[in-house]
GULUM-34722 format. One record per residue (C-alpha): residue in one letter; y, z, x. Coordinates in pm, whole numbers, padded with zeros to 5 digits, always signed. Each point is the difference from the previous one (the first is absolute). Layout:
aYZX ...
This chain:
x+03199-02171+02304 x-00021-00097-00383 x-00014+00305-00290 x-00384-00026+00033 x+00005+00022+00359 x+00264+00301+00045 x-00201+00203-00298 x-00341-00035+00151 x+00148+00088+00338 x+00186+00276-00134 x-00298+00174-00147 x-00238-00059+00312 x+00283+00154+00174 x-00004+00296-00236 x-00394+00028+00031 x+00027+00030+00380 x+00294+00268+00044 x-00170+00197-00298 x-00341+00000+00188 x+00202+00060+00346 x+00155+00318-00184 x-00316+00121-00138 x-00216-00004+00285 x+00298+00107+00191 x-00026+00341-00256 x-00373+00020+00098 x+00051+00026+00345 x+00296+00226+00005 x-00161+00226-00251 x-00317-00008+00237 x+00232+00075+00345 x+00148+00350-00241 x-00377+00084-00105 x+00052-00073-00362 x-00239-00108-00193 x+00081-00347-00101 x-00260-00050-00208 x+00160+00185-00262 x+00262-00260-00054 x-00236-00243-00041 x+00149-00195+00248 x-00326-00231+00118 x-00078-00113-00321 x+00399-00080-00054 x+00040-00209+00369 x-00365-00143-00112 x+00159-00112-00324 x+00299-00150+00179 x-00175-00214+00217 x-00292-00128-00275 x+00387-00133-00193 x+00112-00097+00300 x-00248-00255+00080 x-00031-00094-00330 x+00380-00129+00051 x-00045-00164+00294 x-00269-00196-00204 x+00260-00150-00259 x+00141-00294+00151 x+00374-00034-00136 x+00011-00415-00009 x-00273+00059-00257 x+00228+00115-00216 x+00319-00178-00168 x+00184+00338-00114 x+00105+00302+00141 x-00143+00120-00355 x-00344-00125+00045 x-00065+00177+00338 x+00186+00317-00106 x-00251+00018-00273 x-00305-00120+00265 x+00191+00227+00298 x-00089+00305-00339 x-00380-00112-00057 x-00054+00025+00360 x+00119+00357+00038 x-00158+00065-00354 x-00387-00080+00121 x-00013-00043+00391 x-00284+00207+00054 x-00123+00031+00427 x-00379+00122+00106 x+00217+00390-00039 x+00181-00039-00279 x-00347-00103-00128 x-00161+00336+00143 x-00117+00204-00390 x+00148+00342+00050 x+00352-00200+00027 x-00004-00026-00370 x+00017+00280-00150 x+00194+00267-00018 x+00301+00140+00211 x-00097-00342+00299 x+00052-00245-00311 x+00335+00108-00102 x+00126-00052+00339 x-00199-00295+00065 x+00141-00176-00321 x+00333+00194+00100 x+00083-00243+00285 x-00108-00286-00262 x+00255+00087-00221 x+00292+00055+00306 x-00099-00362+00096 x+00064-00169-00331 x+00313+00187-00062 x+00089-00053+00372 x-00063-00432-00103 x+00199+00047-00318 x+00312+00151+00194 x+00007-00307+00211 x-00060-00243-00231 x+00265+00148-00218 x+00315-00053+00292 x+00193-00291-00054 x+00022-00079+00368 x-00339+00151+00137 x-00049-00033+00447 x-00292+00028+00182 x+00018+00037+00393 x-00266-00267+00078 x-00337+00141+00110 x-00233-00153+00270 x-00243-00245-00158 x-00352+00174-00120 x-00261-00071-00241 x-00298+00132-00127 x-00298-00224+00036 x-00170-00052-00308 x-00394+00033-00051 x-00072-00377-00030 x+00246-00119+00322 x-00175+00301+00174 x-00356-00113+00001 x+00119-00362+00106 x+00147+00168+00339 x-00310+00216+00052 x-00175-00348-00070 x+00200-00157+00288 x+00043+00272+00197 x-00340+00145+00097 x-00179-00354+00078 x+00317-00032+00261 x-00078+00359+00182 x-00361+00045-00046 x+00083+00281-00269 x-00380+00093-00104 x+00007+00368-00144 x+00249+00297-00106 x+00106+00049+00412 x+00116-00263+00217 x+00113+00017+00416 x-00070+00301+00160 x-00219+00123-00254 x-00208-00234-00032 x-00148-00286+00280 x+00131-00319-00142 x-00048-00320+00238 x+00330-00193+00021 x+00068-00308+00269 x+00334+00185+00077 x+00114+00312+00082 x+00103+00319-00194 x+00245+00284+00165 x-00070+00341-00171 x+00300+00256+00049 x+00098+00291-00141 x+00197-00098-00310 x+00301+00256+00046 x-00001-00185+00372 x+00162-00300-00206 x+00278+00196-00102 x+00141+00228+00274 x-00166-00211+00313 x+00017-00380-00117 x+00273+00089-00301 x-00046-00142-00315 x+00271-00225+00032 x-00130-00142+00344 x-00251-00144-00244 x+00173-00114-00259 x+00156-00186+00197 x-00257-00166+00174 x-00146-00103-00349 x+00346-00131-00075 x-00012-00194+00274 x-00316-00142-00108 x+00149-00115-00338 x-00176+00275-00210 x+00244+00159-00234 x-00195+00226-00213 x-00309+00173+00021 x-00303+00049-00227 x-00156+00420+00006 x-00338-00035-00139 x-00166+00302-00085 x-00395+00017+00105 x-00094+00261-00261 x+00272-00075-00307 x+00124+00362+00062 x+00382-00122+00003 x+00123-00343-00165 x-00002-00285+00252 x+00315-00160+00020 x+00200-00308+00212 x+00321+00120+00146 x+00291-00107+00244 x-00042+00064+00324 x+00289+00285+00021 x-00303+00231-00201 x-00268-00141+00183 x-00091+00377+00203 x-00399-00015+00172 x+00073+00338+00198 x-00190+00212-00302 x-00234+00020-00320 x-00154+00169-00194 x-00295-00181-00078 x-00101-00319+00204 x+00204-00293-00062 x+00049-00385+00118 x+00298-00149+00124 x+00059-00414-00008 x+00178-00276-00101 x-00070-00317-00198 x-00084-00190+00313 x-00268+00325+00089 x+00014-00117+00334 x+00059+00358+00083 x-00144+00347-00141 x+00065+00380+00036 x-00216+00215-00132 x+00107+00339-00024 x-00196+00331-00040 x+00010+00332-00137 x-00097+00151+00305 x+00318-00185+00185 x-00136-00277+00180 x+00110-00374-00084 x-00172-00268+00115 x+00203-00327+00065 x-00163-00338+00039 x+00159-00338+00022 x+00069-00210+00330 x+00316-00047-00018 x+00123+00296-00108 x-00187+00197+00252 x+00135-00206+00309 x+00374+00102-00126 x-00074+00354-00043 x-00183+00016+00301 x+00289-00179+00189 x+00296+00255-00147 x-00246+00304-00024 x-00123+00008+00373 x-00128+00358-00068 x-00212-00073-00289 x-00346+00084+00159 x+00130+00347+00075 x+00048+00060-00361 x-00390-00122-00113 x-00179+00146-00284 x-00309+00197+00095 x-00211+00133-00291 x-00045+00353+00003 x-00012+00064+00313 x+00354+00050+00155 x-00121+00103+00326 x-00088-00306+00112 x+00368-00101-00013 x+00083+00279+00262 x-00251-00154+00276 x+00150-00153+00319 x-00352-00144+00101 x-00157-00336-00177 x-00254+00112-00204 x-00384-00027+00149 x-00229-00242-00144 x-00214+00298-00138 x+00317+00177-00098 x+00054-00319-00262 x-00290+00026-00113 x+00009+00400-00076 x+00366-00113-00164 x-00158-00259-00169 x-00301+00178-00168 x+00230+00312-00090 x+00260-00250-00172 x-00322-00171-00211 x-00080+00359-00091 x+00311+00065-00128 x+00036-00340-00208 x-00301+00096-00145 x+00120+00357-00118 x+00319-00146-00128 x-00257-00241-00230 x-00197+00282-00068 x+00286+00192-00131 x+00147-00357-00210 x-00389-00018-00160 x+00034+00368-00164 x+00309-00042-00090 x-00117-00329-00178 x-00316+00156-00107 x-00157-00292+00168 x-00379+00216+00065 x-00169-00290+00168 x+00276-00090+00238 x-00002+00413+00065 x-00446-00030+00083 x+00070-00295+00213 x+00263+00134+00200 x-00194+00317+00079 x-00297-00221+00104 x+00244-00159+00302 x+00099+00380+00032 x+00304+00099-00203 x+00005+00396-00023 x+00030+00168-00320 x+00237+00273+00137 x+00157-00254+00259 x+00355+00008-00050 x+00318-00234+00012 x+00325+00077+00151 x+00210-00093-00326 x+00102+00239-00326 x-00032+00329-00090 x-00366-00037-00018 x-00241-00120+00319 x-00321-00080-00193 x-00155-00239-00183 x-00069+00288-00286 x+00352+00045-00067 x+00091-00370-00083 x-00272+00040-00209 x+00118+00258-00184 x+00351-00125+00001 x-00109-00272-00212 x-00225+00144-00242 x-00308-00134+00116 x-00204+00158-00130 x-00383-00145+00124 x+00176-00031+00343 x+00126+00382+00009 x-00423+00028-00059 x-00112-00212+00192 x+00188+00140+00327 x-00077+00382-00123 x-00370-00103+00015 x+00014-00150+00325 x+00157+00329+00182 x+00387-00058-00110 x+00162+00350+00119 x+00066+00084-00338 x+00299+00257+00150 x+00171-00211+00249 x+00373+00089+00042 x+00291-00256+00135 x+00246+00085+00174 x+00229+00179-00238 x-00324+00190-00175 x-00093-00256-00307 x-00343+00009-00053 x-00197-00265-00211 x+00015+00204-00288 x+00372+00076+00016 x+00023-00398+00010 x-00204-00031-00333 x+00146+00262-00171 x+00359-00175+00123 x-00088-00318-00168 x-00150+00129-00301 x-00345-00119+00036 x-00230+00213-00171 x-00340-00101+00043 x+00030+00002+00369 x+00174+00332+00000 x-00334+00123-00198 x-00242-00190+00293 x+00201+00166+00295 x-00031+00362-00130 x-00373-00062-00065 x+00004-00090+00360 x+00144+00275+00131 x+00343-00057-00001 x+00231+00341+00041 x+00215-00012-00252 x+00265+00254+00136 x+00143-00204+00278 x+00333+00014+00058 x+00226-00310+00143 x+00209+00108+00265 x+00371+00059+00031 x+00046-00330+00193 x+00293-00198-00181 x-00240-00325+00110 x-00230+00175-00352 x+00311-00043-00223 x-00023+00133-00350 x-00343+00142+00070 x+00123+00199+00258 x-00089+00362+00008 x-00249-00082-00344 x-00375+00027-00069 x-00190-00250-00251 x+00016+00231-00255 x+00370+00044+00059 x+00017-00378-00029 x-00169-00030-00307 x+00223+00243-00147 x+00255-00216+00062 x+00078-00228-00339 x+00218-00230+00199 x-00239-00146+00206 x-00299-00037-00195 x-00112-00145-00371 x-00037+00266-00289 x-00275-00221-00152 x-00156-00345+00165 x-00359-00148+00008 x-00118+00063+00333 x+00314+00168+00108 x+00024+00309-00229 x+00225+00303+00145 x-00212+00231-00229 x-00301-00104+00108 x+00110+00061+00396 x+00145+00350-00078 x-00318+00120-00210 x-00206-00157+00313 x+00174+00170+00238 x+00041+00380-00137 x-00370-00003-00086 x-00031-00058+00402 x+00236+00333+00015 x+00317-00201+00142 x+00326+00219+00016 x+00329-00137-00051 
């Protein structure tokens, strides 16, 4: 490697062991019962990774000097900003000195190494972040090639292909197939690296080597190809991945002889436990119950979009207001809603019936989700509802910092929410909820 190349890999390196060590922090503080929260440490780690794929956007041979990308390698952890880092209540206060904290630790980090006369970088596997332009060119290739027609693709939604797709469970790709049972097999087909496009922009897409190239989990659904895109896994977050591509199905098939015991079946996991082909009427009860479901999860996407027509239509073909999902802390469509401010949704479901008191399974109620996320005017619509405002969250470590806490105790809480935002004013939400007699 040149001085460009060693510098840029040096501080990519640095962004990924300093995230690795904060999140590592997170979890260990959340293992002793600590409150992590009070370290700041999310938007720190959230920080880290906006800088680090800001880096991984500077290409070195762009640049003739080790000066010129130290002072680019600087800009980039000066103003990478993520969809977090861009979240309001980040900027102010206690949250802003440690976001802008890790800002300056990364520029002073970049000055140390550009200031050693003999700087070394261990080489890192080859990544890079997609930019926006390059990214709607693949989508532009890539959904005419699989049928790609909305925000869901194979098995959630019915998408006519002249080949066949294998649906597994995606941790089944790890610890059954092994990950590196399938690298290999793309290696054998020639494909060296890997493109990770991201349906919903909720991470950076990227093209990597194959030695990163990992389809056993997500967080949010995600494709899988290579430049050819004669092959596609799409991965979701509810652990299925869906693989398509002839070739590449034959192979696995031929070194995974057990595949079909490891099939994805949506929410239903009993079926996987039968010994007994299913009846014909039997599919068809499977069937119906799975289209049910599909349509809750849409249901669910449309208030959290605030998408009201989408939300009539989908109760015409018999979405349930108080159906729920088996995802998140919170089953119903009226907590996404709420989770996202919107505001003519969060009225819309209460006057269709929403249960306006519906707990998840660690106690958060839709108002204890408002009041978590600062949203005022829908805190104001669920007490007017009916909402109780002296919940308490359970003790369940799965409820985190709100653990133990009511919405008033929340509120109380500086840390989490805004002192004064349009739309999203802390005062507003406490003076709402004492005049509804909420207790600490």
């Amino acid at each position: 490697m040149n001085d460009t190349e060693t510098l840029h890999t040096a501080a990519c390196r640095y962004c990924i062991e300093r995230y690795e060590h904060l999140h590592g922090l997170s979890q260990k503080y959340r293992e002793q019962g600590v409150q992590c929260d009070a370290h700041h440490l999310h938007p720190r780690w959230a920080t880290v990774g906006a800088i680090q794929v800001a880096v991984e956007g500077i290409v070195p041979a762009q640049y003739p000097s080790q000066a010129e990308i130290c002072r680019a390698l600087i800009e980039a952890g000066r103003t990478a900003e993520s969809r977090a880092t861009l979240t309001k209540y980040w900027r102010q206060g206690a949250i802003l000195e440690a976001t802008q904290d890790e800002r300056v630790r990364f520029t002073e980090a970049v000055q140390a190494m550009a200031s050693k006369p003999a700087l070394t970088a261990e080489p890192l596997p080859y990544r890079r972040t997609i930019l926006a332009l390059e990214r709607e060119e693949l989508w532009a290739r890539l959904k005419p090639r699989w049928r790609i027609e909305t925000n869901y693709w194979i098995p959630f939604e019915k998408v006519e292909l002249d080949e066949e797709v294998m649906v597994v469970q995606s941790i089944a790709l790890r610890e059954a197939l092994g990950l590196e049972v399938l690298r290999g097999i793309l290696h054998g087909r020639g494909v060296e690296r890997a493109y990770k496009l991201w349906e919903h922009g909720s991470e950076p897409s990227c093209e990597m080597e194959l030695s990163l190239f990992d389809p056993s989990w997500g967080m949010d659904e995600h494709y899988w190809f290579s430049e050819a895109m004669d092959w596609v896994i799409y991965n979701t977050h509810e652990g299925s991945s869906a693989i398509a591509g002839e070739w590449l199905l034959d192979t696995i098939k031929e070194r995974w002889p057990m595949w079909a015991e490891h099939q994805y079946v949506p929410y239903t996991p009993s079926v996987t436990e039968q010994k007994r082909p299913l009846s014909e009427d039997e599919r068809q009860r499977e069937e119906v119950a799975f289209q049910a479901q599909i349509r809750q999860w849409h249901f669910c996407g449309a208030a959290a979009t605030g998408k009201i027509e989408k939300m009539i239509s989908l109760l015409t073909e018999g979405a349930e207001v108080n159906g729920t999902v088996p995802y998140g802390d919170g089953p119903t469509a009226l907590y996404w809603g709420v989770m996202r401010g919107r505001e003519e949704a969060v009225r819309f479901l209460l006057d269709h019936g929403a249960e306006v008191n519906a707990r998840s399974e660690v106690g958060v109620t839709p108002l204890i989700e408002a009041v978590s996320n600062g949203h005022a005017a829908v805190t104001q619509l669920l007490l007017e509802a009916g909402a109780d405002p002296n919940v308490r969250v359970g003790d369940s470590p799965k409820a985190h910092w709100r653990a133990g806490r009511t919405a008033l105790g929340i509120a109380l809480d500086s840390e989490y929410l805004p002192t004064l935002e349009e739309g999203r004013c802390r005062a507003q939400i406490l003076a709402a909820l004492k005049d509804a007699g909420a207790r600490p």
